[in-house]
C-alpha positions in Angstrom: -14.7 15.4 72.9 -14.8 18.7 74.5 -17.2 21.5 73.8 -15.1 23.3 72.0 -14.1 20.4 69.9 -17.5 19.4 68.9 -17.8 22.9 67.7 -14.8 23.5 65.8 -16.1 19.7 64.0 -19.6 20.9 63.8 -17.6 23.9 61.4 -16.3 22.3 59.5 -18.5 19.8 58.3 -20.7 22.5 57.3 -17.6 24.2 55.5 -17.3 21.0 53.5 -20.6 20.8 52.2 -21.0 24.2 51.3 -17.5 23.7 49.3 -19.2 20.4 48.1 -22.4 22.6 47.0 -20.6 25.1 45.2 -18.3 22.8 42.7 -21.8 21.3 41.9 -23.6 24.6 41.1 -21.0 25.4 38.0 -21.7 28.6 35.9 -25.2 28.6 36.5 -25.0 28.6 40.0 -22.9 31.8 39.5 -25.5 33.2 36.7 -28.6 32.8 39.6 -26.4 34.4 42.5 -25.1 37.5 40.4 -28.2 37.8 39.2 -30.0 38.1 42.3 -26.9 40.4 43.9 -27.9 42.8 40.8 -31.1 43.0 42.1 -30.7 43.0 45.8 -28.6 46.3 44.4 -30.3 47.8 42.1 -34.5 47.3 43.0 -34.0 49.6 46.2 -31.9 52.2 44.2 -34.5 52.7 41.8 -37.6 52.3 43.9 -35.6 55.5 45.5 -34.9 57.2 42.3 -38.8 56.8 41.6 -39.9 57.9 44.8 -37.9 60.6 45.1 -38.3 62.3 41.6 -42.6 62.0 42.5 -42.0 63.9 45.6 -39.7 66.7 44.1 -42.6 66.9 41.8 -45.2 68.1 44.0 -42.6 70.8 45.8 -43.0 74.0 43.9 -40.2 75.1 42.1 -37.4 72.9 40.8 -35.2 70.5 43.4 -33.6 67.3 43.5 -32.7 67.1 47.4 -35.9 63.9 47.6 -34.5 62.1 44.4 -30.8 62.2 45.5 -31.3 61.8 48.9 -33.3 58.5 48.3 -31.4 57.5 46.0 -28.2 57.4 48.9 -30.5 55.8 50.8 -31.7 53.3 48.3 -28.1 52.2 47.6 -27.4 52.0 51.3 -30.2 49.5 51.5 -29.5 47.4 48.5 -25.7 46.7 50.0 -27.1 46.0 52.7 -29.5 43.7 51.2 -26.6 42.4 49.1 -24.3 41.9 52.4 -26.8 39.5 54.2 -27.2 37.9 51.5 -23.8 36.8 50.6 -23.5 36.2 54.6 -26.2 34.0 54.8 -25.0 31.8 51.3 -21.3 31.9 52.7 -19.7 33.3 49.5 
């Protein structure tokens, strides 16, 4: 076998169990990974939300640019969080 061979067979073997994995996980296979999708999303978003509201707090006057500005930020985190995680479980 060449290189490239070996490779292409090291693939898909790994494809096959995954596929082999998944019809065994069932529904609550799928309840455990949406569920910790949902968090991977929402935890940074409202760690932002929090953070940001306390330090518009101890400006003087009223303003939201910390809260909504941390909250963009918390939700670009969380799909990235969500992003390497469905990457690294190969859904």
């Amino acid at each position: 076998m060449q290189p490239d061979d070996r490779h292409l067979s090291e693939q898909m073997s790994k494809q096959i169990k995954r596929l082999k994995s998944a019809r065994k996980a069932g529904v609550l296979g799928l309840l455990v990974t949406g569920g910790t999708v949902g968090l991977l999303l929402t935890v940074p978003l409202i760690l932002g939300a929090y953070l940001g509201r306390w330090l518009d707090e101890q400006s003087p006057g009223y303003s939201v640019r910390w809260t909504v500005n941390l909250i963009l930020l918390g939700l670009a985190v969380g799909i990235y969080n969500v992003y390497r995680f469905l990457k690294e479980h190969g859904q």
